[in-house]
Residue, then its C-alpha position, 0 to 999 in steps of 0.5 A: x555683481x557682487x555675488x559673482x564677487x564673492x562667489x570668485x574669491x570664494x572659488x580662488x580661496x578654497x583652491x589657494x587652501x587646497x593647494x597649500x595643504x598639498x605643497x605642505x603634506x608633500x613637504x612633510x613627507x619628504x621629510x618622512x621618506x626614510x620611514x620603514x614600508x613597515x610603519x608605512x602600513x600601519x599609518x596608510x592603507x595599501x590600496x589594491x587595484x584590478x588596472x591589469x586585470x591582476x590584483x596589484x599595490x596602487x603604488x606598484x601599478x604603473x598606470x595612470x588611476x585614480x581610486x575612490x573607496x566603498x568608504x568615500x563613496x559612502x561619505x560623500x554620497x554618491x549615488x551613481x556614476x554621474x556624482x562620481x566625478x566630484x572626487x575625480x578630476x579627470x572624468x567628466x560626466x554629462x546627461x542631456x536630453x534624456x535619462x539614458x544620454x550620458x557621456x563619460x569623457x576622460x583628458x577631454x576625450x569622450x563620445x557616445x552621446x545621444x547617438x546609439x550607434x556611437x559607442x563611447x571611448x571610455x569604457x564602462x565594466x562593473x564587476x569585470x563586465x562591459x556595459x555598452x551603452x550608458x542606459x546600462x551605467x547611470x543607475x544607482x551604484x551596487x555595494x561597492x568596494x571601489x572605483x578605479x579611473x584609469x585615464x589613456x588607451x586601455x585597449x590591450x587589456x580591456x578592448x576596442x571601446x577604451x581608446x580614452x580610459x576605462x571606469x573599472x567598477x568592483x562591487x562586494x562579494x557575498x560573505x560567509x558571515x551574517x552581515x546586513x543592512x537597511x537604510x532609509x532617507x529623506x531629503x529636499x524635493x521630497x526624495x525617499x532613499x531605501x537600500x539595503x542588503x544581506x549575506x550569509x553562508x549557506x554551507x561551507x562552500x556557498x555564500x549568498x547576497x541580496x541587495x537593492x535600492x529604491x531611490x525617489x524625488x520631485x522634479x526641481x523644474x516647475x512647468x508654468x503652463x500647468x503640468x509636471x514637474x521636470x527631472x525627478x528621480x524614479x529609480x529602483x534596482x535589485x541584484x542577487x549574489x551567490x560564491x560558490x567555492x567547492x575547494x580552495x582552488x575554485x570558485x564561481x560567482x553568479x550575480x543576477x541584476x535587474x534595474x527600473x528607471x522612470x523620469x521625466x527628464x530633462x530641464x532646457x533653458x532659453x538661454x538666447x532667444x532668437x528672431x523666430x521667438x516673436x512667431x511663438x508668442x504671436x501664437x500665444x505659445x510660452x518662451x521663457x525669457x528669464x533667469x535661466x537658472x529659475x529652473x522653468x519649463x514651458x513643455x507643452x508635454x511632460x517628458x517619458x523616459x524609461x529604462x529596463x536593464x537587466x543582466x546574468x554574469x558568471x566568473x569561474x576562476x580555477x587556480x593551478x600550480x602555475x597559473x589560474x584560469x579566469x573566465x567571465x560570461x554575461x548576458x544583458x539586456x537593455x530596453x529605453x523608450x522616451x517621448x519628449x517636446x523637442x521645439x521647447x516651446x509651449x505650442x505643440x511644434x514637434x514631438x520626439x519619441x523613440x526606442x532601444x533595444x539592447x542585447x550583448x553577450x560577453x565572454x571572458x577567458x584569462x590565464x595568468x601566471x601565479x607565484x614569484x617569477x622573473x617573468x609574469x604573464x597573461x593571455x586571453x581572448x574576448x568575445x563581444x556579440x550584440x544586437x541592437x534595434x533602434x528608432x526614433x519618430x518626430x511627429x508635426x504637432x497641430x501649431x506647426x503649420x500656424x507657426x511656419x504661416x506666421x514666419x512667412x507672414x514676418x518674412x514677407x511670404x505671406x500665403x506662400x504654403x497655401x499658393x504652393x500647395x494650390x500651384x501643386x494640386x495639393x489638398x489645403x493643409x498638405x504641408x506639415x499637417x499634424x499626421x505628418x511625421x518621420x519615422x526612421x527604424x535601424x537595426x545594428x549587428x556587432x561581432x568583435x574578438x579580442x586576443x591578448x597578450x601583456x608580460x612583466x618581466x623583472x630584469x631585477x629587484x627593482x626594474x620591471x618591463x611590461x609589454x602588452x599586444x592585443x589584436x582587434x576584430x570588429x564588424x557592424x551590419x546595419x539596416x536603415x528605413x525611413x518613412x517621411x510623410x512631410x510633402x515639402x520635404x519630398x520635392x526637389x527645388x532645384x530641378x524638376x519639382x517631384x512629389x515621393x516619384x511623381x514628376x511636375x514641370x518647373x514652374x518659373x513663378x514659384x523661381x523667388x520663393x525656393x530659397x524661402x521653401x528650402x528653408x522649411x526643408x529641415x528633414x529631406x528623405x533618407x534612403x534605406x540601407x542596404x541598397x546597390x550602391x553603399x556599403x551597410x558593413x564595416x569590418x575593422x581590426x587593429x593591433x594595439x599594444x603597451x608598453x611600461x618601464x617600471x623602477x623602484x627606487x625605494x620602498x616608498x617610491x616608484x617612477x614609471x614610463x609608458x607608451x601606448x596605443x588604443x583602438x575604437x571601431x566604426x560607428x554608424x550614425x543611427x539617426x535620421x541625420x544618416x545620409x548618403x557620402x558625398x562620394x556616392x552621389x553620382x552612383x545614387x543618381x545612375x542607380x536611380x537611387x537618389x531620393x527628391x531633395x537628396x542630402x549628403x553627409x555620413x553613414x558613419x565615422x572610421x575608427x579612432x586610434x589613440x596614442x598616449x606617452x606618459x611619466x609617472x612617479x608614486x610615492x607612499x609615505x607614513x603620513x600620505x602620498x602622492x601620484x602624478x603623471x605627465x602624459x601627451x595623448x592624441x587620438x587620430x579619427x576622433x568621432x565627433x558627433x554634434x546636435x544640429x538641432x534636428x539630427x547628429x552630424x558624425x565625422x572624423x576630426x583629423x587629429x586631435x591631442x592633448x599634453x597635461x599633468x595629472x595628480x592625487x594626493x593625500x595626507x593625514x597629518x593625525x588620525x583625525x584628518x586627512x586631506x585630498x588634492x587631485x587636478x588635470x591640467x590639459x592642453x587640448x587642441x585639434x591639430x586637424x578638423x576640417x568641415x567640422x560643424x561650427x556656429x555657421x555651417x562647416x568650419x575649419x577647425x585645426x589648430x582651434x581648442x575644442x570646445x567642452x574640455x575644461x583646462x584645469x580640473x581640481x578635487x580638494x577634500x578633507x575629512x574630519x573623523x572622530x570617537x566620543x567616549x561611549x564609543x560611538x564614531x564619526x566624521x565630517x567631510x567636505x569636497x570641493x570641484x573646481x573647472x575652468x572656464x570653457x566654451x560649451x559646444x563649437x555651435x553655439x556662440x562663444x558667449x555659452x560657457x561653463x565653469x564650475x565651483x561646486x562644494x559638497x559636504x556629509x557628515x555622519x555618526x556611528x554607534x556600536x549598536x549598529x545604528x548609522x546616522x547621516x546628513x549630506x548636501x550636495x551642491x552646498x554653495x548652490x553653484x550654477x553652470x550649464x551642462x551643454x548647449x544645443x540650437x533647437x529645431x526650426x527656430x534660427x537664432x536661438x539656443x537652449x541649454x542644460x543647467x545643473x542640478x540645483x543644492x540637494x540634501x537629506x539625512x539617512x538612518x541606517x541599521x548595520x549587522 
């Protein structure tokens, strides 16, 4: 108790400390604000962005972003995108269940877990090139020279998959001058850090780099059964650069990289252990029941989850009196295999694996105006080709059928298996014998086109009207088979009993026991796609646009207004969960298309489309400054996808929307600090979301706050710097994340929340030699939340979650030429 005690008021006094340092770096300079924009360069750097795919001043951009320098990334020691959101406090970053599912939500709008059909909302590019899915995203981080977070619909200028913002990755281009640099860590887990790279012109003309990283450590989880370690960190990546300028109006940039992940994630708590825990133990299986922040397993098998991610983009960009001409094209591939224990459990129940195999092909053209003019311009088209092919396999272990035996037995059914496979003429055992499993396969085919238009015109000085329209067209082919070999799930309860086709008279003295054998009923057969009766495509087009009224007011200060609008395509629920609409029932049953123990849910969700207001005011001063946005977005369709325990429920929620507050800030009151403050202040609710999937079965929703999407997020940084006298430098940083309270999933029981208060710290010391000296620790006051929550499979009552990683820290040595 008085932990938690301390750990609140710990919270509460670094946030009232955050907030008072901004009221007075606001104070301060507002004072300052008459300062020339001359002396204003000399004290904060102008930080140049890509929002609008031209390079523009930070405080000029009408847009709504938050920016996070190569340098802060350095600092703070952030390895990938997954640490990215402790400096930015509208993104939220989740991995679950493996390695490649993670989900980006920007506001608290955000989707794409799990589910390889589902494509997420917030749009991932690195080095202008969209990665798909986030088995291409979470790898180390390249050479970077900045990170932009743009928050709201992007759709106009960056596609159909960026209907809730966009995270915009620039990484170093290669120099004509000889530079390098090598660098070697160690931390707790025993983790081993090597990175490096070089760069050098070979001609005049031509620039190439090499750079790569190797990022190693145990797991934090113990198993107590003897196996493993959980959520260790095997990653290597490699990426080779060439720039090719042949004149002064061309050049070509040629990158070519190639990544590895293979871990054993990801660590599961017992955080409520329901009615079916005694069957376990009666077993002789492990449940955990103990602190869930012991970092613990009890998997009977260790987790395999591996990715392959590769790629080739080429950007050309020839400049002509007018305008320049831009073209991006990439190829990439993405391969992911995993095999996990999904029953969380010790007993050999279920076994879950499956694969991934991703192909894009992206292409790029741009022509945008050069020079000073009343009217700018921009026009482009998008070309989007991928393929996918997906499965996943749940295998019946050798203790299933024991463990089905025992609940009977406590539910006062004993024997009911073995009388139901005798009534039936069924082999002993027939029911969930460990040869039986369900193996879904599905392809998916995607061809999309963009076209793009975005215009600013200057009707003065200081008055600016941009206007952006893009249309979107987008279509989906997919196949689907299933091969289910559990019997039970095979036989019809309700009318005449079957067995995969073959017909058997009802029999009244098997009439008490359907509502126990329906509920051992947990994966009844999918039909295939294509078939006669339902669609297998989706063809859908939208036109989005933007539009933003810029002032400056001064050279320090500029407010803008925006409206805009965003576009996300189908997606299909490429899961084992992908069933039949309801609507199609009855044409099913005609067509003689209806498996045994039909279920109906969704093939797939329609699109999304959003909508975003905004106010925004920039202000630049000698001694820092300061950004906010006011904004009100709704995202009409939401694709909302939740774990059941054995598949992904894919539905539309009606509307749903948020209105808030965004801010960053800085403020160096000397050349040796300075000191950030960045929040979201939210206020989401579903405004319509009926037969969303609840605690109990389908809800009604409207009205309710969604559940994941914290209310108020805040960043507070401050960072000391300093020079000693034989010339070398330094600094000592510290960043503190705070999230409010909030119910995890709509179902799981209100009791799972989450709230975080999370403190990191670096420091570092450079000589003029070129040797770099570092200490990190991340997760400093060793805070403890959970990620997410999910109800297991076949195990009613209960409830597993994700924690967070525990305090890492390290040093790292490095060498700069």
């Amino acid at each position: 108790m008085k932990q938690k005690l301390a750990t609140k008021f710990f919270k509460r006094a670094v946030l009232v400390s955050a907030v008072l340092t901004a009221i007075n770096s606001t104070a301060v300079s507002a004072e300052e604000a008459t300062t020339s924009a001359q002396n204003d360069d000399k004290d904060v750097e102008r930080i140049m962005i890509t929002a609008s795919k031209r390079l523009k001043g930070l405080q000029e951009s009408p847009v709504a972003v938050t920016v996070v320098s190569g340098q802060a990334i350095e600092q703070a020691k952030i390895l990938d995108i997954n640490d990215l959101q402790t400096l930015v406090p509208t993104l939220r970053v989740t991995p679950l269940q493996r390695s490649v599912n993670t989900n980006f939500a920007i506001r608290g709008f955000g989707n794409g877990t799990n589910n390889t059909g589902i494509e997420p909302s917030v749009g991932v590019f690195i080095d202008g090139v969209y990665r798909s899915r986030a088995a291409a995203q979470i790898g180390d981080l390249p050479r970077v020279q900045q990170i932009e977070v743009l928050s709201g619909p992007q759709s106009t200028l960056f596609g159909k998959n960026a209907s809730a913002g966009v995270i915009s990755v620039r990484t170093m281009a290669p120099s004509h001058e000889l530079e390098g640099k090598i660098e070697l860590g160690a931390g707790n887990f025993n983790q081993k850090l090597v990175k490096g790279y070089i760069t050098n012109g070979v001609t005049d003309e031509l620039a190439l780099s090499l750079s790569g990283g190797y990022n190693k450590r145990d797991g934090y989880t113990d198993s107590v059964v003897g196996l493993n370690e959980i959520n260790n960190r095997d990653r290597w990546n490699v990426r080779a650069q060439a720039l090719y300028e042949p004149t002064e109006d061309v050049t070509f940039r040629l990158i070519a990289d190639y990544s590895e992940i293979d871990e054993a994630c990801c660590t599961v708590d017992d955080v409520i252990n329901g009615p079916t825990t005694g069957a376990v133990r009666a077993l002789g299986g492990v449940v955990l029941d103990v602190d869930p922040f012991s970092y613990k397993s009890s998997l009977n098998i260790d987790p395999e989850n591996t990715v392959e991610d590769g790629g080739i983009s080429l950007q050309v960009d020839v400049d002509y009196e007018e305008f320049t001409f831009t073209s991006i094209s990439s190829v990439r591939h993405n391969d992911s295999e995993f095999l996990n224990d999904v029953d969380y459990t010790s007993l050999d129940i279920l076994r879950e694996g499956g694969h991934t195999e991703i192909d894009t092909f992206t292409q790029e053209f741009r022509l945008t105006s050069t020079g000073t003019r009343q009217l700018e311009w921009m026009v482009g088209a998008y070309i989007f080709q991928e393929e996918v092919k997906t499965g996943d396999t749940l295998f019946y272990g050798d203790d299933i059928r024991s463990y089905f035996d025992v609940l009977m037995v406590a539910g006062g059914a004993a024997g009911l298996l073995d009388g139901v496979e005798g009534v039936y003429g069924l082999a002993p055992g027939s029911f969930f014998s460990n040869q039986s499993a369900v193996n879904s396969e599905f392809t998916q085919d995607n061809d999309a086109y963009s076209l793009f238009a975005n215009f600013d015109y200057h009707i003065s000085d200081k008055l600016t009207a941009i206007f952006g329209l893009s249309f979107t067209k987008d279509e989906k082919k997919i196949t689907a088979n299933q091969t289910n070999t559990d019997v039970l799930s095979g036989i019809d309860l309700d009318n005449d009993l079957t067995v995969f086709g073959a017909p058997l008279p009802f029999i009244p003295t098997l009439a008490p026991a359907i509502p126990t054998l329906k509920g051992l009923q947990f994966l009844p057969p999918m039909p295939g796609l294509p078939n006669s009766v339902e669609k297998n495509k989706t063809n859908d087009s939208k036109t989005t646009w933007s539009t933003r009224l810029a002032y400056e007011v001064n050279d320090n200060i500029n407010v803008f207004a925006s409206a805009a609008t965003g576009f996300k395509a189908s997606s299909w629920n490429l899961s084992r969960n992908s069933n039949p609409f309801a609507s199609d029932q009855a044409a099913l049953e005609n067509a003689n298309l209806a498996l045994a123990n039909q279920s109906y849910g969704g093939r797939f969700a329609s699109p999304e489309e959003a909508k975003v207001y905004e106010l925004g005011l920039k202000a630049r001063f000698k001694q820092g400054a300061f950004n906010v946005t006011l904004f009100d977005q709704t995202i009409k369709g939401f694709q909302s996808s939740i774990f059941i325990g054995t598949g992904y429920i894919l539905a539309n929620a009606g509307k749903q929307s948020t209105k808030g507050i965004e801010f960053d800030s800085v403020y160096n009151p000397t050349e040796n600090w300075s000191f950030t403050l960045a929040g979201t202040f939210l206020d989401p609710i579903y405004d319509s979301f009926q037969g969303a999937t609840g605690l109990d079965g389908p809800v009604d929703l409207s009205g309710e706050k969604p559940a994941g999407i914290h209310e108020r997020s805040i960043t507070a940084g401050v960072t000391y710097s300093y020079e000693l006298d034989n010339g070398a430098y330094g600094y000592v940083r510290a960043d503190y994340l705070y999230e409010s309270e909030v119910h995890l999933v709509e179902n799981v029981p209100e009791s799972e929340t989450r709230e975080v208060g999370t403190l990191n710290a670096s420091a570092g010391l450079n000589f003029e030699n070129g040797i770099h000296v570092q200490l990190w620790v991340r997760n400093l006051n060793n805070d403890e939340y959970h990620l997410s929550s999910f109800p297991p499979p076949i195990q009613a009552g209960s409830f597993n979650s994700y924690p967070n990683q525990p305090r890492t820290f390290g040093a790292t040595v490095s060498y700069e030429f």
